[in-house]
C-alpha positions in Angstrom: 133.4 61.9 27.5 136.7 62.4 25.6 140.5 62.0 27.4 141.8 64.9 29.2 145.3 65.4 29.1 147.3 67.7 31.6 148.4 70.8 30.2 150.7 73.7 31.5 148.2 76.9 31.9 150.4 79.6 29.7 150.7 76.8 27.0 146.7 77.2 26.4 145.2 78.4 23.7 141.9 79.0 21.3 139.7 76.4 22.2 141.5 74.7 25.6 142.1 78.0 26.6 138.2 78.6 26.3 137.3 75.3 28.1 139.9 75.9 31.3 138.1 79.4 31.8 134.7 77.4 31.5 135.8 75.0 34.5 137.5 78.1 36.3 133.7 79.5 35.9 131.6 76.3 36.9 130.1 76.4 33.6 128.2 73.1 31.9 130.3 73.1 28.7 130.9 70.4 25.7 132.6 69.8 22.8 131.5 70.0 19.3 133.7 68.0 16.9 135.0 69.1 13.5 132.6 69.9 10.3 132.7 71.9 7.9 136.3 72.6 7.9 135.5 74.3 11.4 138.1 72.4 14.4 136.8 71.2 17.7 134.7 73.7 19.5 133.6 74.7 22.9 130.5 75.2 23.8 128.0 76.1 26.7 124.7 75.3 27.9 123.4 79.0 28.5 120.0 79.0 30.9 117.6 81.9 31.4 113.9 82.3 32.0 112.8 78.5 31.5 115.0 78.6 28.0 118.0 76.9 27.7 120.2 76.7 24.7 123.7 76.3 23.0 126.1 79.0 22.8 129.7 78.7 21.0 132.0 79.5 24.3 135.2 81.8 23.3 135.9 84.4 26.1 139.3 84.0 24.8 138.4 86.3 21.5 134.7 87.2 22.2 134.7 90.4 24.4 130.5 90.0 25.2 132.3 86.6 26.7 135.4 87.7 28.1 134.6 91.2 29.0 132.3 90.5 31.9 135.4 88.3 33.3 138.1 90.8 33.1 135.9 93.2 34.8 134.8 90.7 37.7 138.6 89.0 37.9 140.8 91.5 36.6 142.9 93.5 38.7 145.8 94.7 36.5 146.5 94.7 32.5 149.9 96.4 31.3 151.3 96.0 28.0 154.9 95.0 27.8 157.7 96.4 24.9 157.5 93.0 23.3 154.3 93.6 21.9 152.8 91.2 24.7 149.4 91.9 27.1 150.1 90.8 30.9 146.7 90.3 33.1 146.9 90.1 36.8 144.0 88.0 38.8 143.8 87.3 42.4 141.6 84.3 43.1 140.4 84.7 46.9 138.9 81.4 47.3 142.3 79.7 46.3 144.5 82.4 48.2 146.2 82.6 44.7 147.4 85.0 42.2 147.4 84.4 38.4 149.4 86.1 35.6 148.6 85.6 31.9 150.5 86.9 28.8 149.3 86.7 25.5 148.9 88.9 22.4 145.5 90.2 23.3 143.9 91.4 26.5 141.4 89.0 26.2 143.7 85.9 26.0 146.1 87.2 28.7 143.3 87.7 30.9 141.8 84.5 30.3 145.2 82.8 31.3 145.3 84.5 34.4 142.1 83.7 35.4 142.9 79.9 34.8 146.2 80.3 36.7 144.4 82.1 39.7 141.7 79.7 40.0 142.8 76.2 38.8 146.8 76.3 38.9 150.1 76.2 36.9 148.0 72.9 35.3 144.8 72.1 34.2 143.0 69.0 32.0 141.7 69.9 28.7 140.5 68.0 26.1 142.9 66.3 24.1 140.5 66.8 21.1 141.5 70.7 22.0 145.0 70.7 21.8 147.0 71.3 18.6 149.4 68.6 16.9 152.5 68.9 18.0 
């Protein structure tokens, strides 16, 4: 298993933002390293009907991902003047609200999801992260 380093929530993006909403979701995911000029990726061991295989997990810009989560989680989206998506999610289990902004409804949504259900901080793969 790789090291997980603590991250603030609204600082996540691409790929960590893709494995926070996994963990928000339960799901069994893992990492895929580098080839082919492609960077770390996320992915998730999808089961059905005595099949199970690998799919590339990216709710963050895949809508046949991330749609299905806005509409179970999502309980406001407004766009602001600044060219910016907000997402509002209220997370019953944890008694908690989450608000995401990002440049896409997708990504904002995603954000507040993992604010609602998993906090102002989650652990992502360092692998995940960008360079500073």
């Amino acid at each position: 298993m790789t090291d997980l380093i603590e991250v603030k929530t609204a600082d996540l993006i691409g790929h960590a933002l893709d494995w926070a909403v996994a963990q928000a979701e339960g799901l069994e995911v893992f990492l895929v390293g580098p080839q082919y000029n492609v960077p770390w990726r996320v992915f998730w061991k999808k089961r059905g009907q005595a099949l199970e295989w690998d799919v590339l997990y990216n709710p963050h810009e895949d809508w046949q991902l991330g749609g299905p989560l806005i509409e179970k989680h999502v309980r406001l989206i407004e766009a602001s003047s600044s060219n910016e998506v907000a997402a509002l999610v209220w997370c019953p289990v944890a008694e908690r609200e989450g608000e995401g902004w990002g440049r896409t409804i997708l990504c904002s949504s995603m954000l507040a999801i993992v604010a609602a259900k998993l906090g102002d901080t989650v652990q992502v793969p360092k692998e995940l992260m960008p360079c500073s």
